[in-house]
N, C-alpha and C positions, 0 to 999 in steps of 0.2 A: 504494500500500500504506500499511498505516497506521503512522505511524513518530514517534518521540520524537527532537526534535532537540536534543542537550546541546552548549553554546556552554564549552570550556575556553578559563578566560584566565588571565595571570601578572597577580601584582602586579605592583608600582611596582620593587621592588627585589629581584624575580628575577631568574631568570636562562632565558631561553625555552629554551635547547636542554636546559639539565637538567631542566624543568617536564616538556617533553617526552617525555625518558628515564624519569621517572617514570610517564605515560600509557601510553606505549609498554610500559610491564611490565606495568601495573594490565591492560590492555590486553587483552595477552598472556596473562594467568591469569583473566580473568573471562571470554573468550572459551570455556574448558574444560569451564566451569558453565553455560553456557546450554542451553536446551531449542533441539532442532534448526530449531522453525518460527519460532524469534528470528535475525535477524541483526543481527551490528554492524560498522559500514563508517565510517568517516572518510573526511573530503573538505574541503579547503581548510585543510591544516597549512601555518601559517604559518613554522612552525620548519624545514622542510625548505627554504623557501624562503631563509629565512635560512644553513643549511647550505651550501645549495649556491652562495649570495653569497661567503660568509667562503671555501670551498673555492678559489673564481673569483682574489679578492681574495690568498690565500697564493698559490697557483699563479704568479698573473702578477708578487708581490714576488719569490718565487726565482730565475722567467726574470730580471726586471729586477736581481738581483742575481749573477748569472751574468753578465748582456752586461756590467757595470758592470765587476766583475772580470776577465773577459776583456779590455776596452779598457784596463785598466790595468799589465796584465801585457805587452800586445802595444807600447804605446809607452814605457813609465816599466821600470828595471833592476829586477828579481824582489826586489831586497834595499828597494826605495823604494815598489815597490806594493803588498810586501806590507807595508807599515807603515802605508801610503798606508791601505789597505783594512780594515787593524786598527780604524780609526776608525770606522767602520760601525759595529760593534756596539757600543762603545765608546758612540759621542754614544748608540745606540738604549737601551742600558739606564741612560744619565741619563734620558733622556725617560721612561722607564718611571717612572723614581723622580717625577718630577716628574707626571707625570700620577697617579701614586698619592696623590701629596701633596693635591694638587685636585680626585679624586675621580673620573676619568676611567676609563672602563675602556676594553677593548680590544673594538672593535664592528666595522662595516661603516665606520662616519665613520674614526674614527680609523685603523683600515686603511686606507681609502684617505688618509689625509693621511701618512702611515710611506711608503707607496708613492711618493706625490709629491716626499718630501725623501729618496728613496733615491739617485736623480742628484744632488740640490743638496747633499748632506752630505759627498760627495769633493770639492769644486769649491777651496775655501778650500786641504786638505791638496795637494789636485794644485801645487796652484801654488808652497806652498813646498818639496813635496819636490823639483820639477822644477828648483826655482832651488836647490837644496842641489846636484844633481847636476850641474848648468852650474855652481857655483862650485867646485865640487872638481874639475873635467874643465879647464876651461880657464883657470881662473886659480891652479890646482895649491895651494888651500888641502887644510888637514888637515881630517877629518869635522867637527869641532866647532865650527872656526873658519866653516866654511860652515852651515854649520846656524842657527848664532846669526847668522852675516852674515843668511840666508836670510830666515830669523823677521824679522829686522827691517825690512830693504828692501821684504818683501812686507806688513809692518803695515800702513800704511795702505791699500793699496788692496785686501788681502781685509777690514780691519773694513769698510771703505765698501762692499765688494760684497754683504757678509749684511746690512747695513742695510737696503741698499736692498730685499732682498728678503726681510727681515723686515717693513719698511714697506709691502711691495706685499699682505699677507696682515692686516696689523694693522685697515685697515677693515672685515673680516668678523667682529672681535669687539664693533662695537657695532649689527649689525643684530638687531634684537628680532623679541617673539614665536614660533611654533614654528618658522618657518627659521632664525631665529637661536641656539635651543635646538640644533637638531640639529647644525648644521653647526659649529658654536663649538669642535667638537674638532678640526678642522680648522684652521685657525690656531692651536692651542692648540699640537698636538703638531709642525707645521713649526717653529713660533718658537722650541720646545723643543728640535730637534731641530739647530736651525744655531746657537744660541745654546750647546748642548755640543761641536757638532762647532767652535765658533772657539775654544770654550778647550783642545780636546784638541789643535788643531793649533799653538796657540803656546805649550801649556806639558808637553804628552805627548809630540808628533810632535817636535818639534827635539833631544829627548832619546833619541829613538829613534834618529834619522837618525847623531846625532851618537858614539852609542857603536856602532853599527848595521859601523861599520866598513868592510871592503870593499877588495879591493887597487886603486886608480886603474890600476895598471900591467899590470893580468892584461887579454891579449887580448878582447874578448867572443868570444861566438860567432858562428859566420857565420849565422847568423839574425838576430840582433841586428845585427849590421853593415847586412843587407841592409834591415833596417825602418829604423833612423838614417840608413842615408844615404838611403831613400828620403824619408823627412821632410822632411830637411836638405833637399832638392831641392825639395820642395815650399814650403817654409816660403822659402829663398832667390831661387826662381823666381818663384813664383806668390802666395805669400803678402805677402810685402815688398814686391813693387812694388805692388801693390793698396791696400794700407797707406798708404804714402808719397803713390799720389795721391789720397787720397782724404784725406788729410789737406792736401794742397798746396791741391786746392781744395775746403776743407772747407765750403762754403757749397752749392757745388752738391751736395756729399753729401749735408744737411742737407734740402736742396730735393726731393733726390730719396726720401727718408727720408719726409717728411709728403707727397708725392704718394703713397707706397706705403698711406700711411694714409687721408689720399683716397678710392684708389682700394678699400680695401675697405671702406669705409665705404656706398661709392656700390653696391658690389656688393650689400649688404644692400638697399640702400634701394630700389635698381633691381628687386630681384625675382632676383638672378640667381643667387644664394643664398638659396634658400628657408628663411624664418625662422619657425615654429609655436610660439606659444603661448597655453598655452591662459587664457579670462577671467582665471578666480582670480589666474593665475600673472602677468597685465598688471597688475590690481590690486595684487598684494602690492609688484611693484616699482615702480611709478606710486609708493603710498605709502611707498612705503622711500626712495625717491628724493626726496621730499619733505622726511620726516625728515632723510636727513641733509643737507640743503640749510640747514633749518631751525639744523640741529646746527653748521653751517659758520659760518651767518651770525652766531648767538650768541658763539662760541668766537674771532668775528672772525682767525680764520685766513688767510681770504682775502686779508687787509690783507698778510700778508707774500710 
């Protein structure tokens, strides 16, 4: 049949699901006016695709903010988790601040980069509310005095754990051209996001813990009982000795560590784990890999 094909596109600094909303009305009321032997039919809307990305991407942050909630509540005392978990929205709307400042919006990238630092953004708080509550349990300090103990003992080695895992995402902001256009929000809003969750947790959370109060002496409950001491059992049994010898002979740990790297290394290489990609995609990384080899060598990094 004989047909007029019209190509709708957004600018640069639209916004596609509202462009959308607009067609979809224009749509909707020029349809009214046509003569019966005109149809008009749309086909290949990009923007529903998009809808139904962003839908995908909220849905699976809720579940993963549910399970997160739930395992905090099930091991850590209802007064520590929930403080514990206060931080969640807490670091997410600095991040917001700070991606507004740099011009970021909230898309499919950055969704999924919110998603990825939804696990890593408790990790820093777990560890000091869990030692605020082991110092007020068995060493019979007051809220405050453990709290401030807590902050401190646990300083260095939560700042060294978000480093490190700020450092493990810092190389995806100097990969160039359009993969490193798109994906850039992606390191942008993790760094954002463990970067507010360490200062809510040593200058918000020890304030919370600390007036948060709580009788030491009131019984828990027997559910509470039943999950501590199965812990306890696990952590004393099974946990600790595991620890101990793999620390006694920490070289065969070590040995056994880069065999495991090895061996999946070799799995790739063997075939055994089917690995597909396609030309372009060899190329873009052939020469990314290049660069930043290039970038390594100049920057003399390597020397250290």
């Amino acid at each position: 049949m004989p047909a007029v094909n019209l190509v709708i596109q957004r600018s640069e600094t639209n916004d596609s699901l509202k462009i959308n909303d607009i067609v979809q009305t224009y749509l909707s009321e020029k349809v009214e006016t046509l003569p019966t032997s005109l149809t008009l039919a749309q086909h290949n809307v990009q923007a529903d695709l998009i809808s139904e990305r962003i839908e995908l991407m909220v849905s699976n942050g809720i579940s993963g903010l549910v399970i997160v909630l739930l395992v905090l509540f099930l091991f850590l005392p209802a007064r520590t988790a929930f403080w514990v978990a206060w931080g969640i929205p807490v670091a997410f709307m600095a991040t917001f601040g700070v991606m507004l400042l740099f011009g970021q919006t909230i898309n499919m990238i950055s969704l999924f980069g919110l998603i990825m630092a939804l696990g890593i953004v408790v990790d820093d708080a777990i560890v000091i509310g869990e030692h605020t509550e082991y110092l007020r349990n068995s060493k019979q300090l007051s809220a405050q005095d453990s709290a401030i103990l807590a902050a401190t003992r646990m300083g260095a080695p939560v700042f060294s754990s978000t480093l490190t895992t700020i450092a493990a995402f810092i190389p995806l902001f100097i990969i160039q051209g359009v993969i490193g256009a798109v994906i850039v929000a992606i390191p942008a809003v993790v760094c954002a996001v463990l970067v507010a969750s360490l200062v809510e947790c040593f200058f918000v959370l020890p304030t919370h813990l600390a007036h948060g109060g709580g009788d030491t002496t009131k019984k828990p409950s027997r559910f509470r009982q039943i999950i501590d001491s199965g812990f306890n059992y696990f952590k004393e049994r099974a946990f600790s000795p595991v620890v101990r010898i793999s620390f006694r002979f920490r070289y065969v740990t070590l040995a056994a560590a880069f065999g495991l790297l090895i061996l999946s290394v070799g799995m790739m290489v063997g075939g055994a784990l089917a690995l597909s990609f396609s030309l372009r995609l060899k190329q873009i990384l052939l020469m990314q890999t290049s660069q930043w080899c290039r970038v390594l060598l100049k920057s003399k990094l390597w020397r250290c």
